[in-house]
C-alpha positions in Angstrom: 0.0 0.0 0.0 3.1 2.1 1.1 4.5 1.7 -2.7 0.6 3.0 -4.3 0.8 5.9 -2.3 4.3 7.2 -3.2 3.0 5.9 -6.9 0.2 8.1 -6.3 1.9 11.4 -4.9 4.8 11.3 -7.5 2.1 10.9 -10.1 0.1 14.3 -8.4 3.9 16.3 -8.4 4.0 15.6 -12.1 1.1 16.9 -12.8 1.2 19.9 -10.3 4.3 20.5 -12.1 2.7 21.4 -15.6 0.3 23.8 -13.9 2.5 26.4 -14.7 2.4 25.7 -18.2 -0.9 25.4 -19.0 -1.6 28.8 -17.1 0.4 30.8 -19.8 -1.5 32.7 -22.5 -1.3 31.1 -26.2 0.8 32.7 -28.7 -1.0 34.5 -31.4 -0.8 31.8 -34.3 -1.1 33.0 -38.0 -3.0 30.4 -39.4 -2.1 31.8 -43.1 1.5 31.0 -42.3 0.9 27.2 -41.3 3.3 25.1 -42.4 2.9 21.8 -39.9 -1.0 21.2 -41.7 1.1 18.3 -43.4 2.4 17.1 -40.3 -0.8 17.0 -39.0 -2.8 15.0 -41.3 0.0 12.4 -41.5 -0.1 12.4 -37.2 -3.8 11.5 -37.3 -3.1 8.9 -40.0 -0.9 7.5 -38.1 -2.6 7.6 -34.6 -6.2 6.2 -36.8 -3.9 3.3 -37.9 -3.1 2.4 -34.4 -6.6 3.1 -33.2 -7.7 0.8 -36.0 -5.3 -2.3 -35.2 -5.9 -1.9 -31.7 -9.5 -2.5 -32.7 -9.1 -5.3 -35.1 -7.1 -7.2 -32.2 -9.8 -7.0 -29.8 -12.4 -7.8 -32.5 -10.4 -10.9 -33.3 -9.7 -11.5 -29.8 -13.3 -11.5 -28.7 -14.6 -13.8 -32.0 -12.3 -16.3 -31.1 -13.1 -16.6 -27.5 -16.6 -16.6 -28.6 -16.4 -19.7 -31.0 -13.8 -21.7 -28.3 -16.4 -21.0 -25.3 -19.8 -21.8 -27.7 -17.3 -25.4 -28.7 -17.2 -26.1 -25.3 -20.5 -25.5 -23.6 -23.2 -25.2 -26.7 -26.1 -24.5 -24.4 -24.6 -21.3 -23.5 -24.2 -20.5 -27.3 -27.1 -17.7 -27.4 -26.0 -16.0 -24.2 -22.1 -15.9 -25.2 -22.9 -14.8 -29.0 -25.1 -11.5 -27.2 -22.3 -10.4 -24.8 -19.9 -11.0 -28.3 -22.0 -8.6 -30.1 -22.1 -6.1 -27.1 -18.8 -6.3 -27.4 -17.8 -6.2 -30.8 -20.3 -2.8 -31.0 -18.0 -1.5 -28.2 -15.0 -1.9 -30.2 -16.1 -0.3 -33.0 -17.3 2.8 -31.3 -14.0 3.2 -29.8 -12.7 3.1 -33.1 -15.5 5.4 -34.7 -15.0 7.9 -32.0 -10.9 8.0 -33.2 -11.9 8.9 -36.8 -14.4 11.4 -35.0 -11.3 13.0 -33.2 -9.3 12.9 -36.7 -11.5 14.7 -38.9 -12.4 17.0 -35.9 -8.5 17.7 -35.4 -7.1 18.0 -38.8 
């Protein structure tokens, strides 16, 4: 418990510690002189792609342990292919709301 609690308080210091940071006014951007709009697009590509294999790995993950628990006790088949379904619809919200965040970023 002794080892959480430092955890914890260390975690707290960090975060105290960029306060200071975020308390600063913005700098005046010029939005004709842009240059990193590039940069940006390939960014959320990028962090899509990873939102989208992250997805597709827990999709597979949760089909397979559907079939192996519906092979080993078929009554339970109906009950085990709902909560796969719940699932799978989880999942891919997750992964809708990260093309949400990329077209609402770039």
């Amino acid at each position: 418990m002794r080892k959480l609690n430092l955890l914890f308080m260390a975690i707290v210091g960090v975060l105290f510690s960029a306060m200071t940071v975020l308390a600063q006014a913005p700098a005046p951007v010029d939005h004709a002189a842009d240059s990193s709009a590039g940069l940006k697009a390939i960014a959320a590509g990028v962090g899509f792609a990873i939102a989208v294999v992250g997805g597709a790995i827990g999709q597979s993950r949760i089909g397979a342990a559907a079939c192996e628990g519906a092979a080993r006790n078929p009554g339970a088949a109906a009950k085990i292919q709902t909560m796969m379904i719940l699932g799978l619809a989880l999942i891919e919200s997750l992964v809708l709301f990260a093309l949400l965040v990329v077209f609402a970023k770039v």
